[in-house]
Structure formats: structure tokens, C-alpha cells
N, C-alpha and C positions, 0 to 999 in steps of 0.2 A: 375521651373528652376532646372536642374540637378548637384547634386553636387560632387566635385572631392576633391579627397586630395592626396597629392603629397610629394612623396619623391626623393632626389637626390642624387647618389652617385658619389664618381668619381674624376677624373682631372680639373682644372680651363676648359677645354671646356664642361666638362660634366655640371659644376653646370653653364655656363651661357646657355644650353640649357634646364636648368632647369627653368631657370628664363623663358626665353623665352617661354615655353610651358604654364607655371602658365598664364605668362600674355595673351596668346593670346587665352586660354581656357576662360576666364576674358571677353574679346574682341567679342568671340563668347559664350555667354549668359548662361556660366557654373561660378557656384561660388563656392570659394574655401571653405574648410574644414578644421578646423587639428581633428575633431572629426572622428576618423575611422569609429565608427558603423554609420555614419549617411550620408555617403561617396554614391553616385548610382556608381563611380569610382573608384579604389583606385591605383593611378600610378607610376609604380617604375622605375627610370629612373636609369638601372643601370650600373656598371662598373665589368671587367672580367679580368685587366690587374695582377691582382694576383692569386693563388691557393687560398688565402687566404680570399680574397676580394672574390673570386664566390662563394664560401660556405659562407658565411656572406649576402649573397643575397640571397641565397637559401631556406636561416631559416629566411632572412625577408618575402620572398615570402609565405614560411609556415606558419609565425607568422599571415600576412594578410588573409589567410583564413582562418584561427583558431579564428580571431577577427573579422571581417567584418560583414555587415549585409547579409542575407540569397540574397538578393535581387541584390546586387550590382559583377559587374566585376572587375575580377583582370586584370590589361595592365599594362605588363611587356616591357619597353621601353628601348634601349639604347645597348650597346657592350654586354653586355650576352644574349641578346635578340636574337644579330645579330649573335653570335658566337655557342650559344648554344640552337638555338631554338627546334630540336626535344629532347633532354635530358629535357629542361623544359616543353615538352606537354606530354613528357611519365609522368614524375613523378607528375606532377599537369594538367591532362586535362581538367579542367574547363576555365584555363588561357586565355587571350589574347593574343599573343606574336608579337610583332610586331620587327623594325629592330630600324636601327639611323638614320630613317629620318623621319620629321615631317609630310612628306604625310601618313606615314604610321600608324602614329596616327591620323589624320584627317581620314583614311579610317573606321576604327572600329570607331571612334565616329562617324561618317556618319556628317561629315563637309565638308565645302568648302576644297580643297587643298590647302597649303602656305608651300613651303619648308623655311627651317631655311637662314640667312640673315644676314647680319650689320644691316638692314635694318628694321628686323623685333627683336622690342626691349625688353627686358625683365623687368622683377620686379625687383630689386635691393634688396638683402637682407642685404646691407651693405649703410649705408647713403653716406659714402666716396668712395665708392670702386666700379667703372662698369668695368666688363667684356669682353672684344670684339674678338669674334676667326675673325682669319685672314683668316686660310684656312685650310681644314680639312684632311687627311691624311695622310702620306709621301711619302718621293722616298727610304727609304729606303726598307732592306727586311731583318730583324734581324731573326737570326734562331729556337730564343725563343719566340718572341711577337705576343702575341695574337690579340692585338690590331690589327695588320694587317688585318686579317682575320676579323674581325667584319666592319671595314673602308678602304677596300683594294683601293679604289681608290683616289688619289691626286687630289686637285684643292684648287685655290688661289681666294678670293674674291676680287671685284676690288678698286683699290686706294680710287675712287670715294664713293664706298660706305662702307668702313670702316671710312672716314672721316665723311661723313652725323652720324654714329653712334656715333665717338666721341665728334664731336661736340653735339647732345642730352645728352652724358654724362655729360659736360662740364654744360651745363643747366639744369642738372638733379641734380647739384652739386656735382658731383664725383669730388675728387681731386689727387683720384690713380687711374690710367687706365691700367691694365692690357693685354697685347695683348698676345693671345694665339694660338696656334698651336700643334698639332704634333710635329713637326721642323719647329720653326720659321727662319731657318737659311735657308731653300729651299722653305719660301714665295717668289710667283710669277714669280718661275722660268718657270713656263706652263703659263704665261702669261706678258713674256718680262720683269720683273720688278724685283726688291729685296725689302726685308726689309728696305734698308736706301734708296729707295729712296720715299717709303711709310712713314718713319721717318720723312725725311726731309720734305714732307708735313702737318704731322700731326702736326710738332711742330711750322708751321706757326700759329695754335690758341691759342693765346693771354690767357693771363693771368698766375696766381701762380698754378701749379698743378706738378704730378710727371706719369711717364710712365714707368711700368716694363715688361723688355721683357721676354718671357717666353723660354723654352729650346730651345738651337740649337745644333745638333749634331756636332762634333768638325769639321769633312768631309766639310758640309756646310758653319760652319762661317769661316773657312778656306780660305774660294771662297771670302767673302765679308769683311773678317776681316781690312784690308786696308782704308776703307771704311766707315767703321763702328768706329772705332776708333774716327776720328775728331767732330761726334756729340755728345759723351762724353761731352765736354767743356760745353753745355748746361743743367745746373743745374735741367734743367727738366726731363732730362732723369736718371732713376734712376744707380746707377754705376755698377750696376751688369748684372754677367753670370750665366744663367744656363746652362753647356756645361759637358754631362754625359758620360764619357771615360769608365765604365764598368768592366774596368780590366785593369792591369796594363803589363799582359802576351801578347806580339802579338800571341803568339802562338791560345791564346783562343782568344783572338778580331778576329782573323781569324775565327774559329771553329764560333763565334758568326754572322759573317758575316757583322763587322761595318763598314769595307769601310776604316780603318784608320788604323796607330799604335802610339803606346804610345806614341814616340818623336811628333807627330804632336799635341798631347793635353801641352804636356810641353814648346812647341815650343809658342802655343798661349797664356798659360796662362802667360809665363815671356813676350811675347811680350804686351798684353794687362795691366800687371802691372805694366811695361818698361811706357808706351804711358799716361794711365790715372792712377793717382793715386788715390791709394784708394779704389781701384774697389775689388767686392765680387766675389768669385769663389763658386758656386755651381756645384755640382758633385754627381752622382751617381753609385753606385757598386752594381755589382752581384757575389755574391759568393758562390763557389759550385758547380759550372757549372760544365757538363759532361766531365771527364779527369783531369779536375784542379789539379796539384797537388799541393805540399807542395812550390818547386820551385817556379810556378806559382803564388803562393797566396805571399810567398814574395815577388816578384815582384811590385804586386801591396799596398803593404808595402813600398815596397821603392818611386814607382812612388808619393805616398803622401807622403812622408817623402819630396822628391822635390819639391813637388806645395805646398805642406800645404793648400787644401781650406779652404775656412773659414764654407763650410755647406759639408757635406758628408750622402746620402742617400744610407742608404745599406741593400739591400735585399737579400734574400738568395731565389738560384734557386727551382724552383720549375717546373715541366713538366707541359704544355700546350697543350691540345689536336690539334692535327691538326698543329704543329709546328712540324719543324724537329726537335727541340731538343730535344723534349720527346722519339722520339726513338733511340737517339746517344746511342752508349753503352759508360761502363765507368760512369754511375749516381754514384754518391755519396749517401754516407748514412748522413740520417738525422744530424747525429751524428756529424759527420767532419763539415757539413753544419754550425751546430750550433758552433763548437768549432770556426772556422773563422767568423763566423757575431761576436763571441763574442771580439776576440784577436783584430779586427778592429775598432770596436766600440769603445775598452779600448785605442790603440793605438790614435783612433784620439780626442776621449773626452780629453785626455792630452794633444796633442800638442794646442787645440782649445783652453783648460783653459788658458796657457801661453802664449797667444797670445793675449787674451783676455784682460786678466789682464792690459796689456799695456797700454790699452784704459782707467781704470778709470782713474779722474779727468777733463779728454777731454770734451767739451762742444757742444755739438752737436743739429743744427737743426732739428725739426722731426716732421715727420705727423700721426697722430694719428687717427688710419684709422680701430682698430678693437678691440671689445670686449672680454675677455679673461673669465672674471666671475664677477660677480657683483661690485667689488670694483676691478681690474685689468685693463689694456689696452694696447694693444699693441703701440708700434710707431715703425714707420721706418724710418732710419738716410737715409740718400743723396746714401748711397751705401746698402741700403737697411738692414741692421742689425736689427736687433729687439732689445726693450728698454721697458722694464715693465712699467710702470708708475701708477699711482693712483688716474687720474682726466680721465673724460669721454671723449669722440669725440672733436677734435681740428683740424681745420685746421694747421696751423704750430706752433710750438713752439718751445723754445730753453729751454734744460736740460743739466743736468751734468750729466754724468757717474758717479755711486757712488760705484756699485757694478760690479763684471763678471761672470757670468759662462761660462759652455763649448759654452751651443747654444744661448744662450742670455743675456742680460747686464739690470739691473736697473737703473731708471734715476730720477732725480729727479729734478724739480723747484728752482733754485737758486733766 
């Protein structure tokens, strides 16, 4: 029996196509390893969405030949595969390279074909927590993302069999169910449908569990926000957005090519905390971008001074081969790059603290759905907030807030 060992990097779609390959490698009569040198495989499912993250794959790819046994292949799987396959057959020609789909790993193992599915299910490396992509690429066409280029084509899996997956979740005993996407805000628009009314049947299945949706860009949930709103009231649904406005400049949301401007992110965020209370705002920022200036970068200073999210991801631009942005003129220097990830960082870890802070004493539900380090756990409250706690895996429980920080709160068993 031939053995594989497997690594994942990436996005909530990347790690449940990770799960997926483990188990169906499993299924056809390969066994896993975490022993490298003892590996006939050694598979790297990787991700390219940062400058940062592809060089971090690079020196894994390198470290894997430097460690490996004489004997075995390297299959290099996933968005750097797709994005950058002749720069990784120049500098490592021994490689495998394959793209982001599953047939194309069953081709170099010389297997049956099975493209990826709801349908076809993965390993769980979380006892609480299954994975389910809805549908894999966008309608967007962002000026910097690479991602496009690795997954350029959009399509939406059907009702029917994202339901068959979660219900297996559901008896698999997950009790957070993640649904993931690209833009989960432009599931099923290629196939007549939206996300709520995929929702409204998923939460036909019985019993105590929670559902977290994953990013929709603001353009999208826009379309379905109306909509989307009154399933809130269902304590299954967990209360949060991830809806990532990038900038706070229209000037550069245009340059970026998001489809939107700023009043339409502030527009939904007070509407959606107008309709359900309580609800999380997640947010992502790019800073740096080609021309940005000083203006600009207040700007988006101010736009979060008016939403306040309660999570803020922010990266600093970096050029993308094969994107337009990498040849705008007008790049910035490292320098300024760094001065604003830092002023922003400082800016929103303060307003976050004081916000925070409000919360101790409050007594909050929570599911306790993830390992942190040996004596550590995550939970996450009804609006998904994170809560350190100090007992292991729990379906529900009720704690107090005792402490706050900027990105996360302590809790503790009354």
C-alpha cells in the first residue's frame, strides 16, 4: 500500500479540499503518513493569495525535497499550482504540478477520476466543526487578485447536494457548519438560486447546532440583503458578516475594481445592525495600493471610525504576477506600506478594546468548537465572538465574560 502525507494551506475552501483529498486517497487504498521520509507521496495543497503566503510555499516545497526519501514524489496541488506552474517546474524539476481540481490529482496517481463535491466528504480535523464549499470561484474581477487566475471560472453546487453534505455533517457530529465560498453573496446566481434560499433549507435540519457564513462581497449581499435579514431570528444561524470593503477611498475601490463604493458598505452595515441585533461585522483592508495616498488612507480611517467592525483584516498590497495591479504605476514603497498597516492596526486595536470592554460581566452561550493549546479553547458566542475558556470540546455552554481584549474576551464557568 502506497503512502501519502499531506499538507494544507489556505482559505476555509482550501483546508476542506484538503480534508477531502486525505479521505478519498484513504478510500482508494493509499495510507496516510505524517512521517515525511517514509511518504512514496508527499502533497502540498497550496495557497498563492498573498506575496507572502507564495514564498512560505516555496521554502515548504524546498524543505520537502531536502527531507523526503530518495524514492518518493513531490505533488504540488492547489492555487500556486494553478497560478504558478512553470516558475515552480523551472526552479524544482523533479516536481509534480498539478492545478485545483481533483481530477488532476487522480491523473499523476493514476486513479479512477472524482472531481470535488458536497458530495464527496472529507476527514474532519475538527470533532465540532465540518466544512462545506458551496461554490467555487466568483463573478468578480479585482485588479490585484490572484486568486482569479488560479480559479477563473464561477459555478454554484446544487441545493440538493450541499444539503446531503450537511446533513452527514450533522451525523458526523459537527455542530458548527461552515459554508464557504469565494463570494458567498453570488452563490447560485448561475444556477437560478441564492444563498437564503439554500439557508432556508438547510435549516429545515433539526436539532441544536450553529451555521457560519462565510465572506460576501458588499455588491452581492446588497442583491440579497432584504432577504437575508429575517433568518437571523434563527438562533442557528450564527449573527455574523464577513463583508470586506478594502478601502475606504472610492477613488481606489475603483482603481481596485470592486463593483461598489464606500456608502454602500456603511449603508448595509447600519442596516444589518438597524434589523438583527448584535450581529459581527468582519472586514478586510488593503493598504498601500498603487497611488493610495495619504488622503486616501484617511479615508478609510474614517469609514471605520463610522462602522466600527468588530474584526478587521488588514493586509498590505503586495504585486501579483499576472494581475493588473502589479503594473499600475504609482507602487508604493515598502516603507509607507508599513507605516499604514501600522497606524490602522493601532487605530482599530483601540476602538476594539473599548468596545470590548462593555461586554465584561455579560453572560453568554457558547460552543466550544476549537483547540487553541493544551490547556486553552476557543468558543464562539451566538454572534460569533471568540472566548478563551479552560475546559475542552463542549457542545454548548453558558459563561461569563470576565475579561476583554482587542480581538478576543475570556470566559469563565459561573
Amino acid at each position: 500500500m502506497k503512502k501519502f502525507f499531506l499538507e494544507g494551506y489556505g482559505c476555509s475552501l482550501n483546508i476542506s479540499e484538503t480534508q477531502k483529498i486525505d479521505e478519498f486517497l484513504e478510500s482508494n487504498n493509499f495510507e496516510r503518513t505524517d512521517k515525511l521520509n517514509s511518504a512514496d507521496f508527499v502533497i502540498i495543497n497550496t495557497c498563492s493569495v498573498k506575496q507572502v503566503t507564495e514564498q512560505r510555499m516555496f521554502s515548504r516545497i524546498e524543505f520537502f525535497l531536502n527531507n523526503k526519501k530518495s524514492s518518493s514524489k513531490i505533488i504540488v496541488f492547489g492555487c500556486l499550482a494553478a497560478h504558478k506552474k512553470k516558475d515552480l517546474l523551472k526552479k524544482f524539476p523533479t516536481i509534480l504540478v498539478c492545478d485545483t481540481s481533483l481530477e488532476s490529482l487522480c491523473l499523476v496517481l493514476n486513479i479512477k477520476k472524482r472531481s470535488f463535491s458536497p458530495k464527496l466528504l472529507g476527514k474532519k480535523s475538527n470533532p465540532l466543526v465540518s466544512i462545506i464549499p458551496v461554490s467555487v470561484g466568483c463573478l468578480g474581477n479585482c485588479t490585484y487578485c490572484a486568486t482569479k487566475i488560479a480559479r477563473p471560472n464561477f459555478f454554484s453546487y446544487s441545493i440538493k447536494e450541499i444539503d446531503f453534505a450537511f446533513k452527514s455533517a450533522l451525523k458526523s457530529g459537527s455542530k458548527e457548519i461552515w459554508l464557504t465560498s469565494q463570494d458567498l453573496g453570488c452563490y447560485g446566481f448561475d444556477i437560478k438560486t441564492d444563498i437564503v434560499e439554500l439557508l432556508k433549507v438547510l435549516l429545515k435540519n433539526k436539532g441544536e447546532y450553529r451555521i457560519r457564513l462565510g465572506m460576501m462581497n458588499p455588491n452581492f449581499l446588497k442583491k440579497i440583503s432584504g432577504k437575508l435579514i429575517p433568518l437571523f431570528s434563527d438562533d442557528r444561524l450564527y449573527k455574523f458578516l464577513h463583508v470586506p470593503v478594502q478601502s475606504g477611498s472610492n477613488r481606489v475601490l475603483k482603481l481596485m475594481n470592486r463593483g461598489y463604493k464606500n456608502k454602500d458598505f456603511v449603508d448595509l452595515v447600519n442596516l444589518f445592525r438597524k434589523k438583527v441585533k448584535g450581529i459581527t461585522f468582519s472586514t478586510d483592508i488593503i493598504v498601500g495600493f498603487p497611488t493610495e495616498t495619504e488622503k486616501d488612507f484617511e479615508k478609510t480611517l474614517l469609514l471605520l471610525k463610522k462602522t466600527t467592525p468588530e474584526v478587521v483584516n488588514i493586509s498590505r498590497f503586495a504585486k501579483r504576477d499576472g494581475t493588473k495591479a502589479a503594473v499600475f504605476s504609482g507602487q508604493l514603497s515598502e516603507a509607507t506600506k508599513k507605516d499604514y498597516s501600522r497606524k490602522l492596526t493601532k487605530f482599530c486595536d483601540e476602538y476594539m478594546l473599548v468596545n470590548n470592554k462593555k461586554r465584561v460581566g455579560e453572560k453568554v452561550r457558547v460552543l466550544v468548537s476549537e483547540k487553541k493549546s493544551k490547556n486553552l479553547f476557543v468558543a464562539r458566542t451566538n454572534n460569533y465572538r471568540p472566548v478563551n475558556v479552560g475546559f475542552g470540546y463542549s457542545s454548548f455552554v453558558d459563561v461569563e465574560i470576565v475579561e476583554a481584549f482587542p480581538h478576543f474576551f475570556k470566559g469563565e464557568t459561573k
